[in-house]
KOLZAVEX-437402 format. One record per residue (C-alpha): residue in three letters; x, y, z. Coordinates in nm, 4 decimals. Layout:
! residues N
 rest       c1       c2       c3
  ALA        X        Y        Z
...
! end
This chain:
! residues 341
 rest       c1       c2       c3
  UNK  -5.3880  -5.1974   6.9516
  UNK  -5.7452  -5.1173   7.1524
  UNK  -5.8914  -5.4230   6.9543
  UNK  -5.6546  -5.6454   7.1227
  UNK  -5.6971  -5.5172   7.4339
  UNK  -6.0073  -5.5678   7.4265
  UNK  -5.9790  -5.9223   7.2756
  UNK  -5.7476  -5.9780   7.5719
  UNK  -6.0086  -5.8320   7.8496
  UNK  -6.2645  -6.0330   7.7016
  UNK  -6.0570  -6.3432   7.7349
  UNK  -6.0406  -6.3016   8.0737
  UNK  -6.3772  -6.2612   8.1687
  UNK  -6.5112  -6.5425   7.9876
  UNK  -6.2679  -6.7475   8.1908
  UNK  -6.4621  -6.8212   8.4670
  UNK  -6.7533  -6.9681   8.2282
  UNK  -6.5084  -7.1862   7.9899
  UNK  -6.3510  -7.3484   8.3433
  UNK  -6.6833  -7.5358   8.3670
  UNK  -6.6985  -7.6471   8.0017
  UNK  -6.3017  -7.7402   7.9905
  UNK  -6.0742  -7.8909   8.1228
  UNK  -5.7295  -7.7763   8.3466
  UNK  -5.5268  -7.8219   8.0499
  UNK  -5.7270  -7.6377   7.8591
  UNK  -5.7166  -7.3252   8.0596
  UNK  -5.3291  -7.3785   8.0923
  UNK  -5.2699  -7.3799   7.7243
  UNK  -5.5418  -7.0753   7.6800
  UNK  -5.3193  -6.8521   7.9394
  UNK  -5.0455  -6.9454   7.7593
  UNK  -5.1468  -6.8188   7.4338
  UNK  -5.2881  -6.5473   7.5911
  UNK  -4.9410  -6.4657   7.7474
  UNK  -4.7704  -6.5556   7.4339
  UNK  -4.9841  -6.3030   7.2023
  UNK  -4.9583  -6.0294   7.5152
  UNK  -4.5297  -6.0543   7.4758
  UNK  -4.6065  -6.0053   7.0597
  UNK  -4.8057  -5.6867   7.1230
  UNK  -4.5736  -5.5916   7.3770
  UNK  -4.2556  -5.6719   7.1359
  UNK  -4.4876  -5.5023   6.8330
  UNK  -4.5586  -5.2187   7.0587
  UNK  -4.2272  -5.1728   7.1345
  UNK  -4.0033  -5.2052   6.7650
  UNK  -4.3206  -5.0244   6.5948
  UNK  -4.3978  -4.7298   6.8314
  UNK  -3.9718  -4.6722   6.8351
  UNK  -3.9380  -4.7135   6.4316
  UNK  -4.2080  -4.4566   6.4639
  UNK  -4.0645  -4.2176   6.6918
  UNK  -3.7537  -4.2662   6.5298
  UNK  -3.8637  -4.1874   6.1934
  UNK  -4.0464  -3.8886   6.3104
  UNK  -3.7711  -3.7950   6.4950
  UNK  -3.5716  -3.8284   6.1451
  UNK  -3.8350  -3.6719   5.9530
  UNK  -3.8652  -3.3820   6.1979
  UNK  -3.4800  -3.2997   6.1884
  UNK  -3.4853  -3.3276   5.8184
  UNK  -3.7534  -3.0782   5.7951
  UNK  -3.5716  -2.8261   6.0377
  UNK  -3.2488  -2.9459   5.7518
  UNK  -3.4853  -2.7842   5.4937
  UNK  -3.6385  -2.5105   5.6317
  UNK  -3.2372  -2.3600   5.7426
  UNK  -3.1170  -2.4434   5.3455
  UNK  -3.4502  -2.2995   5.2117
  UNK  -3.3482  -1.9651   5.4198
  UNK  -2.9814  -2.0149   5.3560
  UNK  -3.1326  -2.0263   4.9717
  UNK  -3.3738  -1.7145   5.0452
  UNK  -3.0188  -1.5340   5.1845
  UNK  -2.8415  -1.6309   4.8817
  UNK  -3.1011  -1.5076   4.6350
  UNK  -3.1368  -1.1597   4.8132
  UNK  -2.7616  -1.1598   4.8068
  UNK  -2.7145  -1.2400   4.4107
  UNK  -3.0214  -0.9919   4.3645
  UNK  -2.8144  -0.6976   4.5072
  UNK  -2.5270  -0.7834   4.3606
  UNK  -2.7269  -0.8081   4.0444
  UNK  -2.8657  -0.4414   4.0523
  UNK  -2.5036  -0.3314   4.1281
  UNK  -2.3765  -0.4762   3.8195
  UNK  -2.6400  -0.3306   3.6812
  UNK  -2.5596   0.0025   3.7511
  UNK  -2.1798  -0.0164   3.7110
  UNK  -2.3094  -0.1624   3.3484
  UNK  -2.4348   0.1382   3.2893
  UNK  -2.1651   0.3360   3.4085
  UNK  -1.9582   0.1346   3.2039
  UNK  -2.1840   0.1962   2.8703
  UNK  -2.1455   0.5546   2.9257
  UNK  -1.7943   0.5663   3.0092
  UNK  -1.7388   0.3161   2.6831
  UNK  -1.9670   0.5799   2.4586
  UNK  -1.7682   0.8661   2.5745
  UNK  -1.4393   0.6579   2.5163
  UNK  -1.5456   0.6103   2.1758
  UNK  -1.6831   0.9563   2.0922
  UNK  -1.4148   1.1267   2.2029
  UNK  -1.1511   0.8280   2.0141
  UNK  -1.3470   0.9082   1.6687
  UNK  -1.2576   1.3110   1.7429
  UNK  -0.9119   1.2050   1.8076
  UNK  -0.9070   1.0285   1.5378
  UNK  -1.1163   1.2532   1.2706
  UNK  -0.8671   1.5233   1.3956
  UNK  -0.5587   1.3089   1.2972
  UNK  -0.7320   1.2153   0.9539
  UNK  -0.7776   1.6113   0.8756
  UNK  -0.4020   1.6323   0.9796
  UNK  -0.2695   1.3438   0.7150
  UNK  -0.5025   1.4749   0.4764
  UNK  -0.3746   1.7921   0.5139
  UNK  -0.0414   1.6348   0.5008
  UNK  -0.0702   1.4429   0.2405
  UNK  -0.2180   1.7410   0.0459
  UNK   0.1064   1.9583   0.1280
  UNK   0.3136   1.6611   0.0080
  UNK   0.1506   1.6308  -0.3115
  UNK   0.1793   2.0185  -0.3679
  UNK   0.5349   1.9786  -0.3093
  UNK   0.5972   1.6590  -0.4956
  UNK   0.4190   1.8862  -0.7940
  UNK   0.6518   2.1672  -0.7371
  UNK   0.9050   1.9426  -0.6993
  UNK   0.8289   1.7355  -1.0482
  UNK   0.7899   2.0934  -1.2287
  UNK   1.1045   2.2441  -1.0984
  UNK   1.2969   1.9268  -1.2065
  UNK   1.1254   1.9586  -1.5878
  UNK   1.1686   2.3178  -1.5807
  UNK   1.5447   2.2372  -1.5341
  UNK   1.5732   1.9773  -1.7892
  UNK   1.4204   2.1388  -2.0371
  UNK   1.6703   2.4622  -1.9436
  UNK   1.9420   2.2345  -1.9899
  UNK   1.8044   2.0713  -2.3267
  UNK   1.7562   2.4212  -2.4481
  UNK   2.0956   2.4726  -2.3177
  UNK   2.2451   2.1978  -2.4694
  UNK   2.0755   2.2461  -2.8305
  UNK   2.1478   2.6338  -2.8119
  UNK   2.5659   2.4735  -2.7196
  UNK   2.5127   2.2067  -3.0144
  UNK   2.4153   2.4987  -3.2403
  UNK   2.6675   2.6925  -3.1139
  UNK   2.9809   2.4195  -3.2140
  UNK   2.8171   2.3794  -3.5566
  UNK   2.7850   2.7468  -3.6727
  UNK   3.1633   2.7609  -3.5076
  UNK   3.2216   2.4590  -3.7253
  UNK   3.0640   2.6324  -4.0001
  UNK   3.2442   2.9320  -3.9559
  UNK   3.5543   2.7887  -3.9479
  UNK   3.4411   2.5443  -4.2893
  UNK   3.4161   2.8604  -4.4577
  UNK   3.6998   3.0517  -4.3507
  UNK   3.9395   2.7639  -4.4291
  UNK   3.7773   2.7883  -4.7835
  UNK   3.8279   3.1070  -4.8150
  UNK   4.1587   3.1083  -4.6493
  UNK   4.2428   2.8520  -4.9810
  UNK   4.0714   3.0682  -5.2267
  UNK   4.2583   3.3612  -5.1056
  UNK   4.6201   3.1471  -5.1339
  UNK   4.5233   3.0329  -5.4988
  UNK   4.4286   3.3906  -5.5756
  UNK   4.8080   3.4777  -5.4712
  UNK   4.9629   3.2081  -5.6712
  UNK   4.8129   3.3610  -5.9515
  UNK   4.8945   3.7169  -5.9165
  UNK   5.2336   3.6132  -5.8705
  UNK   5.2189   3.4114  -6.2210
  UNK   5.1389   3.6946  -6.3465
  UNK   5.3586   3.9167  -6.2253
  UNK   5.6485   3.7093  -6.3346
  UNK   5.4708   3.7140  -6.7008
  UNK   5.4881   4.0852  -6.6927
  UNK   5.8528   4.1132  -6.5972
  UNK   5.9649   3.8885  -6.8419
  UNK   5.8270   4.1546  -7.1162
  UNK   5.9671   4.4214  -6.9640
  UNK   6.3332   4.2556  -7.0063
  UNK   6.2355   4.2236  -7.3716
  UNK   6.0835   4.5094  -7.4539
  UNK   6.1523   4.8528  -7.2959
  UNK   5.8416   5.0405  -7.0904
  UNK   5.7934   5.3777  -7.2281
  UNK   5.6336   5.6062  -6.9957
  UNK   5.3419   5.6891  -7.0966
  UNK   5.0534   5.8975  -6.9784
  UNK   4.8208   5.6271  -7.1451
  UNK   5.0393   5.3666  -6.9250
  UNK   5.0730   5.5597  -6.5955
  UNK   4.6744   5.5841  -6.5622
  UNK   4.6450   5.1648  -6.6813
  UNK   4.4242   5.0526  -6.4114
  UNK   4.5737   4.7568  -6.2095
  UNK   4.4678   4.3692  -6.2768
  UNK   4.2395   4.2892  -5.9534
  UNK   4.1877   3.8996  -5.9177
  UNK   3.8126   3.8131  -5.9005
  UNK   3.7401   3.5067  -5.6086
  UNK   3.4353   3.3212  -5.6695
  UNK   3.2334   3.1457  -5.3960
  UNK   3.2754   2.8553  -5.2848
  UNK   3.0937   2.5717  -5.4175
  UNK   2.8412   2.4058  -5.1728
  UNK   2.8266   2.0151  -5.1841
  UNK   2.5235   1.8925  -5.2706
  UNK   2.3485   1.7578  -4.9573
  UNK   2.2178   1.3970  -4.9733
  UNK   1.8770   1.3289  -4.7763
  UNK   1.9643   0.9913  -4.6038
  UNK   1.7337   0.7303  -4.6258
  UNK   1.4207   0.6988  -4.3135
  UNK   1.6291   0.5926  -4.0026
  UNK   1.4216   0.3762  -3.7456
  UNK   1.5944   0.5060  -3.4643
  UNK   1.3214   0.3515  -3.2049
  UNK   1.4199   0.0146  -3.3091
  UNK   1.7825   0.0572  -3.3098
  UNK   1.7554   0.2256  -2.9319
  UNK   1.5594  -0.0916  -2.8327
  UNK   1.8227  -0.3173  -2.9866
  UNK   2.0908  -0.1286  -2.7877
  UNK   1.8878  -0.1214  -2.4431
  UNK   1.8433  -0.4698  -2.4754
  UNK   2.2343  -0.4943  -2.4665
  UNK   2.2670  -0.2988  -2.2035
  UNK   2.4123  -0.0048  -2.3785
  UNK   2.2209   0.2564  -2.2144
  UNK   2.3532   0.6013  -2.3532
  UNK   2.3599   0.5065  -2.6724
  UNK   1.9741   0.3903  -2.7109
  UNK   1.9077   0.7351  -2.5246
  UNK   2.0579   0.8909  -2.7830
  UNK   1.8319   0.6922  -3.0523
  UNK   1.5188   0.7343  -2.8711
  UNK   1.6106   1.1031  -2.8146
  UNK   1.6620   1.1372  -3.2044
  UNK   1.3096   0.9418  -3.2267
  UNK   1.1505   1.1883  -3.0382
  UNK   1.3262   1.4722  -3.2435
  UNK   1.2662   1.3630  -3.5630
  UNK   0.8849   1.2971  -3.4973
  UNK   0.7639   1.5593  -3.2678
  UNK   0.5818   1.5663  -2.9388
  UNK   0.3023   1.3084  -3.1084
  UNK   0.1259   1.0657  -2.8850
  UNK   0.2911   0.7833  -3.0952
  UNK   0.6513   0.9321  -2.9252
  UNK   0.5138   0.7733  -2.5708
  UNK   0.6216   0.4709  -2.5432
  UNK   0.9799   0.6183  -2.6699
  UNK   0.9824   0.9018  -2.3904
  UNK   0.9208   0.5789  -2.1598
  UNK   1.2148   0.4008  -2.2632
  UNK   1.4471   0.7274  -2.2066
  UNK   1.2921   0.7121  -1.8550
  UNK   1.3657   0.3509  -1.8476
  UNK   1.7324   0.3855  -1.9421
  UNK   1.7861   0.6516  -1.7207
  UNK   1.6692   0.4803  -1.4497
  UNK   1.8537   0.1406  -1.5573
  UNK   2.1683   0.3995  -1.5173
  UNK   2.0514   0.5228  -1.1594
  UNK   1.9465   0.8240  -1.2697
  UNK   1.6127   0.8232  -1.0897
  UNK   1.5835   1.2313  -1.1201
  UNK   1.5955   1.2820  -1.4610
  UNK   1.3845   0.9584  -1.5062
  UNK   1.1116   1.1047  -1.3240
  UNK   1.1364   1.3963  -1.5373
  UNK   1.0766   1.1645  -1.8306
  UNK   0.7839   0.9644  -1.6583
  UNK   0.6391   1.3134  -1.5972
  UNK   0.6179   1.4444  -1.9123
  UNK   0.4312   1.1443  -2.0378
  UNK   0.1755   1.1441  -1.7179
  UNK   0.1229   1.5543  -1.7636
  UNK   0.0619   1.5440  -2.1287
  UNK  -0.1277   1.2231  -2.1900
  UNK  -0.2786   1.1452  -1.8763
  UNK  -0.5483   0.9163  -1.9961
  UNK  -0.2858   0.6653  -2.2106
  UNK  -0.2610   0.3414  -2.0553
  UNK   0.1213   0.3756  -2.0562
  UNK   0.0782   0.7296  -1.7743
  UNK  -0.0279   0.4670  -1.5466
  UNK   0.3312   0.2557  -1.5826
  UNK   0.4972   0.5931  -1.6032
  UNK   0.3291   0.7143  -1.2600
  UNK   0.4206   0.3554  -1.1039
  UNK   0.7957   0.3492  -1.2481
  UNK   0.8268   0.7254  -1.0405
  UNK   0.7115   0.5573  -0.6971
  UNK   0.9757   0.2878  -0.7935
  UNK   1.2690   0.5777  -0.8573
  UNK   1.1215   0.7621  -0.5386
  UNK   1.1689   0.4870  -0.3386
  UNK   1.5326   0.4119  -0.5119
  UNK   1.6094   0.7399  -0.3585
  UNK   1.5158   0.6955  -0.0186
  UNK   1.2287   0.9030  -0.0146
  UNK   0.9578   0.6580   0.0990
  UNK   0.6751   0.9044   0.1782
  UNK   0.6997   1.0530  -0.1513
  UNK   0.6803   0.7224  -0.2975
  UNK   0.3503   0.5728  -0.0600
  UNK   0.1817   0.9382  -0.2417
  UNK   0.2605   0.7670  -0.5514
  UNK   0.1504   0.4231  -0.5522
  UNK  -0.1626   0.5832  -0.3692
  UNK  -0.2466   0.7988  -0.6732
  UNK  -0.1651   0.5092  -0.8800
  UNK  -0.4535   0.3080  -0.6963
  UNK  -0.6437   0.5684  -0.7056
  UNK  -0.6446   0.6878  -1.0593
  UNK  -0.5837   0.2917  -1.2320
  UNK  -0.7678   0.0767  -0.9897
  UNK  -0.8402  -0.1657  -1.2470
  UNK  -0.4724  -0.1663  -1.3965
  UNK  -0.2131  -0.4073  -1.3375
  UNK   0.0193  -0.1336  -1.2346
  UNK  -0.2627  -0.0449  -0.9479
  UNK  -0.2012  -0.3724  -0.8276
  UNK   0.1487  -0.3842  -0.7609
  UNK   0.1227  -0.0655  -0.6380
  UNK  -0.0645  -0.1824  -0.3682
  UNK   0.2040  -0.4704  -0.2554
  UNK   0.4651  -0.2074  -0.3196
  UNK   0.3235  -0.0003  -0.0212
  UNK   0.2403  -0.2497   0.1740
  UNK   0.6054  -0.3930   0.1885
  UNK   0.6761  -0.0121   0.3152
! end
């Protein structure tokens, strides 16, 4: 802007010197192109010195537009920062009050483990006392019943032999009488003549024999375990109880009598009998524990608890069953026996 000034100032004072070298016209057309580039610097000065201004202006309001948002931003970040160290601490708080939650949850619940461990140890005691009680009364009412049975057959006996002998003793009188009648006769023929010889004649006496015992046949080998099966398998439930129990008679209290003391449990419980059949099932899991068929016996008494409405009894069951057969097929449905519980 100072060059053209200048430029201009110059102009004019060279004036005076061109106005003797040219001509009117010359001078005319000069001024106005002086005048003409004076108006452009004028126009320039003006549009470029107010885009200026204005853009300063602009830039000056958008800096003050920055500087409030970076303190607006400076506000917020002290703001989040405190509210930062106060989550902080109520984390904490909130760590300790979870850790004391949870310490004092695992005493409430250790405590409540001890008590259904405890209870579940009282249970099984009395499920034991229960079990023995029940085969201490069956086995007072099978001694009961054989001492009856023995009972009705020496009555049966007795009465055999007194009906023997009540025959003997009726033949022996038929006899006598024969006799007599033989004697009379004689007498009618012949008169008695009193004797001393005759008075002190001893009297006939009729001699009985004994009675002649049949001879007793052995009968042939009975398999009474097949027979019972054949009859459970129709359905006829006391009567292949009675086989099995004549099984078990016949052959003892062998190991090889299991799986026929399971099949009296299993026809007792077939006939709703779910006492005595747990009697049964016991006496297999008590004296062969470690036979694979204790473990279906111990399942087949959770089923009869459960029959009876005694669910509790019945989860101590199919627990033990777990327990003590884990790997056992019985273990299994055990497992989806309590769960449906």
């Amino acid at each position: 802007m100072k060059k053209r000034y200048l430029t201009s100032l110059l102009l004019i004072g060279i004036m005076p010197f061109l106005t003797h070298c040219a001509t009117q016209e010359d001078v005319n057309a000069l001024n106005y192109h002086i005048r003409s580039l004076n108006k452009k610097v004028e126009d320039m000065k003006d549009t470029t010195v107010g885009q200026m201004q204005q853009r300063q202006a602009s830039s000056s309001g958008l800096i003050d537009q920055l500087q409030a948002d970076i303190l607006q931003l400076k506000s917020q970040l002290e703001e989040n920062s405190h509210l930062n160290r106060m989550l902080q601490e109520q984390n904490k708080e909130l760590q300790l009050a979870v850790a004391s939650l949870k310490e004092q949850q695992e005493q409430e619940l250790n405590t409540r483990l001890a008590e259904h461990d405890n209870r579940i140890k009282q249970q099984e005691e009395s499920l034991t006392a229960i079990r023995q009680a029940r085969i201490e009364d069956a086995e007072r009412r099978s001694k009961a019943a054989a001492q009856a049975a023995e009972a009705a057959m020496r009555k049966a006996r007795e009465a055999s032999a007194a009906q023997t002998a009540s025959k003997q003793v009726d033949r022996g009188h038929i006899s006598a009488t024969s006799q007599k009648v033989v004697h009379s006769g004689a007498s009618s023929a012949k008169p008695a003549v009193s004797t001393p010889q005759a008075a002190s004649k001893p009297e006939t006496h009729i001699t009985q024999t004994a009675p002649v015992k049949p001879a007793v046949t052995q009968p042939a080998s009975v398999d009474y375990f097949s027979e019972g099966q054949q009859k459970y398998n129709k359905g006829q439930y006391d009567e292949a109880y009675g086989l099995f129990e004549k099984h078990i008679n016949t052959q003892g209290s062998k190991e090889s009598t299991i799986p026929v003391r399971y099949m009296m449990g299993e026809c007792l419980f077939k006939k709703g009998e779910y006492d005595q059949a747990i009697i049964q099932y016991q006496q297999i899991i008590s004296n062969f524990p470690g036979n694979p068929q204790a473990a279906k016996a111990l399942l087949r008494q959770g089923e009869a608890f459960e029959q009876l409405s005694d669910n509790e009894t019945a989860k101590i069951i199919y627990k033990k069953v777990t327990a003590s057969y884990g790997s056992t097929p019985e273990a299994e449905i055990a497992r989806k026996r309590m769960s449906s519980l």
